[in-house]
C-alpha positions in Angstrom: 3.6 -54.3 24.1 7.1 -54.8 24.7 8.3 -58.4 24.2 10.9 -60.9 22.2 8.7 -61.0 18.6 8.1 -56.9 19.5 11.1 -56.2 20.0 13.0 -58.3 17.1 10.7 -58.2 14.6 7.3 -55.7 14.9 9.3 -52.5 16.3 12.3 -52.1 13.4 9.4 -52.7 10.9 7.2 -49.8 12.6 4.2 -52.2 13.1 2.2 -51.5 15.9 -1.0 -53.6 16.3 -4.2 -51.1 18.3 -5.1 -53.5 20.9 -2.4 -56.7 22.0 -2.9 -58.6 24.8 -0.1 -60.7 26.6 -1.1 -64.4 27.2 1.7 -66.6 29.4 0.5 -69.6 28.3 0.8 -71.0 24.8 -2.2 -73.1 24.9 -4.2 -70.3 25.4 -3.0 -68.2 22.4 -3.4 -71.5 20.4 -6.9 -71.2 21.7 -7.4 -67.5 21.4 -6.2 -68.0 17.6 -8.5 -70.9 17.0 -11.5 -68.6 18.0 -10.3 -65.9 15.7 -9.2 -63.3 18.2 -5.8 -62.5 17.1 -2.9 -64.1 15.8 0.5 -64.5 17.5 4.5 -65.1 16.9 5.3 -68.5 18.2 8.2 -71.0 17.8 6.8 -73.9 15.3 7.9 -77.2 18.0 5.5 -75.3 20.4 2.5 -75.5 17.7 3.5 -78.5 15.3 0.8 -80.9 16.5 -2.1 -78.4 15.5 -0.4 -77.3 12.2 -0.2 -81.5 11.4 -3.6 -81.6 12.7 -4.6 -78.6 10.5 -6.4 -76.7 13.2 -3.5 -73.8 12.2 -1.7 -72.6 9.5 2.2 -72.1 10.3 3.4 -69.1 7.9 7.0 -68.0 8.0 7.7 -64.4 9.3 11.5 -64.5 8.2 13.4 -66.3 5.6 15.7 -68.3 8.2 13.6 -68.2 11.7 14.3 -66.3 14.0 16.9 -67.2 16.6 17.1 -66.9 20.3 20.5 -66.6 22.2 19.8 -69.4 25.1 21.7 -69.0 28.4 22.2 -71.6 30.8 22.0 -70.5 35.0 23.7 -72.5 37.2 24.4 -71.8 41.2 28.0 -69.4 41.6 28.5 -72.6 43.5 28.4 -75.4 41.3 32.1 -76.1 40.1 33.1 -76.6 36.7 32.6 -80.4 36.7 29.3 -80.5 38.6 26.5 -81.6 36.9 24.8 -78.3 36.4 27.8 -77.3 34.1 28.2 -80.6 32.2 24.4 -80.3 31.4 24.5 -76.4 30.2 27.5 -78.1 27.9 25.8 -81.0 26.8 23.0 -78.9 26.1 25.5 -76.2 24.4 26.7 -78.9 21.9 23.2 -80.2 21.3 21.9 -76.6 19.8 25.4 -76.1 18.0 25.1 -79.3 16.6 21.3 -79.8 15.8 20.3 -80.2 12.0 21.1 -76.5 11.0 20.5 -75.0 14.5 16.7 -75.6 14.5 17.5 -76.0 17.9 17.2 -72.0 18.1 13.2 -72.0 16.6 
């Protein structure tokens, strides 16, 4: 099934799983995993609170994470000084800058 953790990671290995499903909503993978009907590639922030709470075990699929090029859309109408822009920049800095880029998990 085609998809970001497919595609970056499952596809140049030659894994392919016989049955996947494609759930929207990460709650309910979290739950689907919980009841033991698959597993799933998620980003850790999205899953920390039941890792601390040890209702799931977090295991590393890469030695550095996997990053994700983020894009900011604004309107072809917002000017360079609006505030869409001057968010997408703050927001720019913010993932360059973050501890090590963990901004990108």
């Amino acid at each position: 099934m085609p998809g970001h953790a497919h595609d970056r990671l499952m596809r140049p290995a030659n894994l392919f799983p016989r049955r996947s499903m494609r759930v929207e909503l990460p709650d309910a993978i979290v739950e689907l995993v919980r009841a033991k009907v698959g597993i799933s590639i998620l980003t850790r922030w999205a899953v920390a609170q039941d890792i601390a709470d040890g209702r799931l075990v977090g295991l590393p699929i890469t030695d550095r994470g996997v990053t994700i090029a983020w894009s900011a859309v604004v309107r072809d109408a917002d000017g360079a000084g609006s505030t869409a822009h001057r968010l997408a920049a703050t927001l720019a800095r913010w993932a360059r800058d973050d501890a090590g880029g963990s901004a990108a998990e």
